[in-house]
C-alpha positions in Angstrom: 158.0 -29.2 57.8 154.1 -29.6 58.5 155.1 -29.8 62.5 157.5 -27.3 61.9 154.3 -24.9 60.5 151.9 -26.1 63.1 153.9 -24.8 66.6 154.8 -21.5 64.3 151.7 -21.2 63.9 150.5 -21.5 67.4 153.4 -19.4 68.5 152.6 -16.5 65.9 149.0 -16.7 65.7 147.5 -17.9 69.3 143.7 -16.4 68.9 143.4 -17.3 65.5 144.8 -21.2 66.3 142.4 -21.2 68.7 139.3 -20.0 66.8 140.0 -22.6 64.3 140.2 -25.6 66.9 137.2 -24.1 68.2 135.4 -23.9 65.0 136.4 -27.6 64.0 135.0 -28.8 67.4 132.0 -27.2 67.3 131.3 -28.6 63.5 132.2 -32.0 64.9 130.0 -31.9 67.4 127.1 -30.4 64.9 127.7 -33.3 62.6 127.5 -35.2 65.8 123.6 -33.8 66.6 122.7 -34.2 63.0 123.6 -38.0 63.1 121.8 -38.2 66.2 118.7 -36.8 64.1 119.6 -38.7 61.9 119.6 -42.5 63.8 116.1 -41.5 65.4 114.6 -40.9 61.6 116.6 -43.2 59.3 114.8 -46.7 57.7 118.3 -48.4 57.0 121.2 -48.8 58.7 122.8 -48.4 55.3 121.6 -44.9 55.4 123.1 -44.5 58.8 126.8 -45.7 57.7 126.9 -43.6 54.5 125.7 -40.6 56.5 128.6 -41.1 59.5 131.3 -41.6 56.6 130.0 -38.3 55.3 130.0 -36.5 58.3 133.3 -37.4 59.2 134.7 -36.6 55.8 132.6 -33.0 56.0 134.5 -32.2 59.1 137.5 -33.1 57.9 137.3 -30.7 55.0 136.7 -28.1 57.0 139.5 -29.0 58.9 141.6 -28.6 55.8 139.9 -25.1 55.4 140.9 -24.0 58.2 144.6 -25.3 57.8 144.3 -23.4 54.7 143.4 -20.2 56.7 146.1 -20.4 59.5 148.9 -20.8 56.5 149.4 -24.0 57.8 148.6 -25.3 54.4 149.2 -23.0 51.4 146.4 -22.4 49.0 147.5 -25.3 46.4 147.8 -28.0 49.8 144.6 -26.9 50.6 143.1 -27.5 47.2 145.0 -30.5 47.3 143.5 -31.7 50.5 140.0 -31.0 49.5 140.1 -32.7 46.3 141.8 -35.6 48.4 138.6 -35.8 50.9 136.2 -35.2 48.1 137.8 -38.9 45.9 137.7 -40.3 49.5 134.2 -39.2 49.8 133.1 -41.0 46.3 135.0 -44.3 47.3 133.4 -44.0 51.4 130.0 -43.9 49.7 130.8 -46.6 47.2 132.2 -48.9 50.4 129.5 -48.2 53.0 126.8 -49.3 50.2 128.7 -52.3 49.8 129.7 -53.5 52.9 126.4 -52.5 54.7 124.5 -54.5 52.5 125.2 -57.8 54.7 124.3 -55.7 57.8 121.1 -54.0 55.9 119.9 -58.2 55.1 120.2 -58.5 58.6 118.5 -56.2 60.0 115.9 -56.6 57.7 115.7 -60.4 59.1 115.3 -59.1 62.6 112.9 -57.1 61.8 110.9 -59.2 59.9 111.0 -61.9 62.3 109.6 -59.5 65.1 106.6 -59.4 62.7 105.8 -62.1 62.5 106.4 -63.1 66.1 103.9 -60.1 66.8 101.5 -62.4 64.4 101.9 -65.0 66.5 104.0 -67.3 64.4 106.3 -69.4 67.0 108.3 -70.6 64.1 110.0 -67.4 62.9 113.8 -67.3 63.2 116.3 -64.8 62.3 118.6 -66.8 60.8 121.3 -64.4 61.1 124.6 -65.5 62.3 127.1 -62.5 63.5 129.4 -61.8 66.4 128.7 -58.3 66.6 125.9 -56.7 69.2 123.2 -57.1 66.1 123.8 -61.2 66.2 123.5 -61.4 70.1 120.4 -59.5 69.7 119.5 -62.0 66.9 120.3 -65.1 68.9 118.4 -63.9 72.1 115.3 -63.4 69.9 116.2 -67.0 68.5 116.0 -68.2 72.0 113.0 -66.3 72.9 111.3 -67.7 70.5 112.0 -71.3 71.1 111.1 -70.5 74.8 107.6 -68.9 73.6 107.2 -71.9 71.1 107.7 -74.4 73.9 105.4 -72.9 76.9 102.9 -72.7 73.3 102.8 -76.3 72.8 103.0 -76.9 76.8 99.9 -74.8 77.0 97.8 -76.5 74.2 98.5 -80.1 76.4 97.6 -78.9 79.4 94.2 -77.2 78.0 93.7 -80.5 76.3 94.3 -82.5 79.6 91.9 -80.1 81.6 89.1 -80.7 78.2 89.8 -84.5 79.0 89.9 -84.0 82.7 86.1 -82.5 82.8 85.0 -85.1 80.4 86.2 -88.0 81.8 85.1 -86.4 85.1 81.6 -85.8 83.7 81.0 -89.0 82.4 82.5 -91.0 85.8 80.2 -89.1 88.2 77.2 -89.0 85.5 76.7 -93.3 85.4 76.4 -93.2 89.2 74.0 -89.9 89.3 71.8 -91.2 86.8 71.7 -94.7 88.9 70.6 -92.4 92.0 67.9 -90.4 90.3 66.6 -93.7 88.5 66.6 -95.5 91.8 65.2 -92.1 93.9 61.8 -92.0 91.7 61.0 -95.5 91.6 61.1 -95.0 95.3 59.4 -92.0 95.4 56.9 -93.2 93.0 56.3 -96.5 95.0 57.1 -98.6 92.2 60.7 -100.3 93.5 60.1 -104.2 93.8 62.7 -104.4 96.3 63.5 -101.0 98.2 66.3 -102.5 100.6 68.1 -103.5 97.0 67.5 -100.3 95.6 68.9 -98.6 99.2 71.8 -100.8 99.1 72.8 -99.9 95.3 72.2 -96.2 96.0 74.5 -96.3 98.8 77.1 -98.3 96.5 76.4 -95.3 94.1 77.1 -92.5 96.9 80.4 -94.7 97.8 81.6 -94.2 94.2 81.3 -90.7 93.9 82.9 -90.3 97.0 85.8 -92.0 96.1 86.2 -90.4 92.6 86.0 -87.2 94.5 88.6 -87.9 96.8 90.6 -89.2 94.0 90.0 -86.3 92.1 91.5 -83.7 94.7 94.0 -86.5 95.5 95.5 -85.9 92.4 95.1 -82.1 92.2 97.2 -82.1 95.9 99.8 -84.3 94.5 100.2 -82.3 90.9 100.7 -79.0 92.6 103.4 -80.5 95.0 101.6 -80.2 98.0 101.0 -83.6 99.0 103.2 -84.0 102.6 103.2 -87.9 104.0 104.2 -88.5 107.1 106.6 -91.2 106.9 107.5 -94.0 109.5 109.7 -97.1 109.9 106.8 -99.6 107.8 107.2 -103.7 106.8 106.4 -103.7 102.9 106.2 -107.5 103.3 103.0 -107.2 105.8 101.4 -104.3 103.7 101.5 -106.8 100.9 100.3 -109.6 102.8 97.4 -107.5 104.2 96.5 -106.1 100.6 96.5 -109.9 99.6 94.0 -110.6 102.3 91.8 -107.7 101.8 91.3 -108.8 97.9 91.4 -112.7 98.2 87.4 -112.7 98.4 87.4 -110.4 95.7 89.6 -113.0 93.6 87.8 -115.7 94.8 84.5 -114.4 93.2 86.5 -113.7 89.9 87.4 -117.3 90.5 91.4 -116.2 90.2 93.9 -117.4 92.3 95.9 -114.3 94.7 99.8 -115.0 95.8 102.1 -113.5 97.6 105.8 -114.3 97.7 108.0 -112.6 99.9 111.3 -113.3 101.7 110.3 -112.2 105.1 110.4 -108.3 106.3 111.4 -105.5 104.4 111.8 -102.6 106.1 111.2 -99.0 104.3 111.1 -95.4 105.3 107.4 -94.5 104.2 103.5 -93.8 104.8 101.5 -97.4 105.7 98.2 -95.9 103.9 99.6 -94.3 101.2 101.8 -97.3 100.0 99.0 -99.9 101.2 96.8 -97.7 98.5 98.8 -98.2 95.9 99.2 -102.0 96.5 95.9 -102.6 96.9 94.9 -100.6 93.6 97.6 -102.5 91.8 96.1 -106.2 92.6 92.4 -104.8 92.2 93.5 -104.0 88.4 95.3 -106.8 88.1 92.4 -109.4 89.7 89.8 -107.4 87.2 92.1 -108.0 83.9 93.0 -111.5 84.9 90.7 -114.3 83.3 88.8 -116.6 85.4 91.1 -119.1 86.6 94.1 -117.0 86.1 96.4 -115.9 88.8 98.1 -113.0 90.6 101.0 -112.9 92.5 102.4 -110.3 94.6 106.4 -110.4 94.5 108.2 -108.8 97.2 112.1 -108.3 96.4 114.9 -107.2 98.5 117.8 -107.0 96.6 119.0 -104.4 95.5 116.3 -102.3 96.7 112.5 -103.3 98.7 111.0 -103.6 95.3 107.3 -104.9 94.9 106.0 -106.1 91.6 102.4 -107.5 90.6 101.7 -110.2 88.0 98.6 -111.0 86.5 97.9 -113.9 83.8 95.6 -111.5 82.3 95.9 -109.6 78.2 99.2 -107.7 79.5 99.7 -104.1 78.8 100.8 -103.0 75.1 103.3 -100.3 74.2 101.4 -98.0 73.0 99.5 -98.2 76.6 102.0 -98.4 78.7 104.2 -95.5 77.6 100.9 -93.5 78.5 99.5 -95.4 81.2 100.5 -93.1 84.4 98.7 -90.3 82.6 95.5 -89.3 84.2 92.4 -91.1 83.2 94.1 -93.4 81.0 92.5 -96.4 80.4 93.9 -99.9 79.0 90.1 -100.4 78.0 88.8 -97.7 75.8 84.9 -98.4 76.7 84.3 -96.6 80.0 81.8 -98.8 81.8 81.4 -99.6 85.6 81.9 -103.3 84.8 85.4 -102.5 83.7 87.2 -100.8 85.8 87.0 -97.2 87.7 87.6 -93.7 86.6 91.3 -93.9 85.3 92.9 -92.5 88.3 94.7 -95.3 89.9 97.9 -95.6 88.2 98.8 -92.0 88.6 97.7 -91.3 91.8 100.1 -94.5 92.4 102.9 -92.7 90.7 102.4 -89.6 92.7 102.4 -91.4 96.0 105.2 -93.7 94.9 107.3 -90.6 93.9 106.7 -88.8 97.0 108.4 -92.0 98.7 111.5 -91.1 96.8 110.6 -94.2 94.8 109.6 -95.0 91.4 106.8 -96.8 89.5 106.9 -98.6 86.3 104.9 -100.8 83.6 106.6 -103.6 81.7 105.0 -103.8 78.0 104.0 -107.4 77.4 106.0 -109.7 75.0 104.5 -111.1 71.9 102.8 -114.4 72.5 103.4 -114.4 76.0 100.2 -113.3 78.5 100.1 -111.3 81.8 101.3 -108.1 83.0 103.4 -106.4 85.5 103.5 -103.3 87.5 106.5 -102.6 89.7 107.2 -100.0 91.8 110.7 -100.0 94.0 111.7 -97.9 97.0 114.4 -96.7 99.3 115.3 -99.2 101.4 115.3 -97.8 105.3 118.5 -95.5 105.9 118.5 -96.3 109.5 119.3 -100.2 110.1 118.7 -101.2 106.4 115.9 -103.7 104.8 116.0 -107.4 107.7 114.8 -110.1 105.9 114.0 -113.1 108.1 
């Protein structure tokens, strides 16, 4: 019957059909600018809901008005219809406050979890959990904040590192300094007993700052990933067994016996100087923190990869030092003296030329009630003809 009316209507009454589809367009689209005004000045989303439901129920009844007006509708439909939209209006608002409420919650999370992100709190989170576009928004602020929470804490280490850094720096090249100015005035002053001692101490003094200076940009070159070796077919048996000659006076003073066992010639892919370093920094520790009459042996393995470990009958290494002890300027021994050692750098300027071989270093933590230590470090074995051992 209602279809029936509708293409009578259109048939009889063309201009007027069409001033009415007009007239409900054009209030659709109003209602359409006033939400816009409406989603640029609202405070809750609730607010925003209740006032689309509205709208769309407003245009609606005037629809129904203008049914009403064609004689589509007689007057007692249109009555009917109004009263209809204006029960559905009462039970829209009742819903949208209802169901909005979860949304509302949500948004208020988001929001306040931008605050306090903007405060500077890394630990704020959402905690909203939806599918729609408001949770992806909630989960990517989630994840943002977990990425700005981590780069936080990675900041705070390396500002403590670089505080540690320039002290440990500081006090290294101060022992040395103060040694040159002490032994400069008595000189000066005419007051050293012995000034061929005092010249031969001072130039000890200008050798040690010139090797914790190249040790410092050493380090800075490998930690920004510019350090380049140029690598070569080397023997890591006769690097060992020239690192064991170079130190055997050294142990011999120290009254410590220096080893080497190895099974012949092991052939690696790798810098001579570089790898002969870290040898000869390895057995240097390990001859320092080896008791007198101890021993050290150098243990060159083959199998299943040119591996080179260092043993020492010294205290050992503990856990807690070992899980830190590739860290710049760390220390086994707390108490920073020249008697005991050197600035701290060995181990991971060791690491860093170890790691540029493709290889890797390690410490293994000494046992209970069992004496010595050991530093390894293992590396690829030459890709060309593999490792000969004769």
């Amino acid at each position: 019957m209602l279809a029936s009316s509708w293409s009578d209507t259109v048939r009889d009454r063309p201009a007027a059909s069409v001033v009415a589809a007009l007239a409900v367009l054009a209030a659709a689209g109003l209602a359409g600018l006033g939400l816009r005004v409406v989603t640029g000045r609202t405070r809750q989303l609730r607010t925003l809901v209740l006032a689309i439901a509205i709208a769309s129920l407003g245009v609606g009844a005037i629809a129904a008005v203008a049914l009403g007006r064609l004689m589509v509708l007689d007057a007692g439909e249109a009555r009917s219809a109004l009263g209809v939209l204006a029960v559905t209006a009462v039970v829209a608002g009742v819903l949208t406050v209802i169901a909005s409420s979860p949304l509302g919650r949500d948004a208020a999370r988001l929001e306040e979890a931008v605050r306090r992100l903007e405060a500077g709190d890394r630990t704020a989170r959402t905690g909203v959990d939806r599918r729609d576009e408001l949770g992806h928004v909630a989960r990517a602020l989630d994840e943002l904040t977990e990425r700005l929470d981590s780069l936080e804490r990675e900041r705070a280490a390396i500002e403590d590192e670089r505080r540690r850094t320039f002290t440990s720096v500081g006090h290294d090249l101060r022992t040395p300094l103060s040694a040159l100015r002490a032994a400069v005035e008595a000189l000066a002053d005419g007051v050293a007993p012995d000034p061929e001692r005092y010249l031969r101490s001072m130039a000890r003094d200008v050798e040690a700052l010139g090797a914790l200076i190249d040790d410092v940009f050493l380090l800075a070159t490998i930690e920004s990933g510019r350090l380049d070796l140029a690598r070569e077919p080397v023997d890591l048996g006769e690097l060992a067994d020239e690192a064991v000659e170079a130190l055997t006076p050294a142990a011999n003073v120290k009254h410590v016996t220096l080893g080497l066992r190895s099974p012949g010639s092991v052939r690696v892919d790798g810098n001579a100087k570089a790898i002969s370093r870290v040898l000869r920094n390895l057995v240097d520790n390990a001859i320092r923190h080896s008791p007198p009459g101890g021993a050290v042996d150098v243990v060159v393995t083959v199998d299943p990869t040119p591996t080179v470990s260092v043993v020492d009958t010294g205290a050992g290494f503990s856990t807690e030092f070992a899980s830190h002890a590739f860290e710049p300027f760390a220390r086994a021994d707390a108490s920073r003296t020249r008697a005991t050692g050197g600035a701290g750098l060995g181990l991971v300027i060791a690491r860093g030329l170890i790691e540029a071989h493709g290889g890797r270093i390690w410490i293994e933590p000494s046992e209970p009630d069992v004496c010595g230590g050991r530093v390894t470090f293992a590396l690829p074995a030459l890709a060309t003809d593999g490792p000969a051992v004769s």
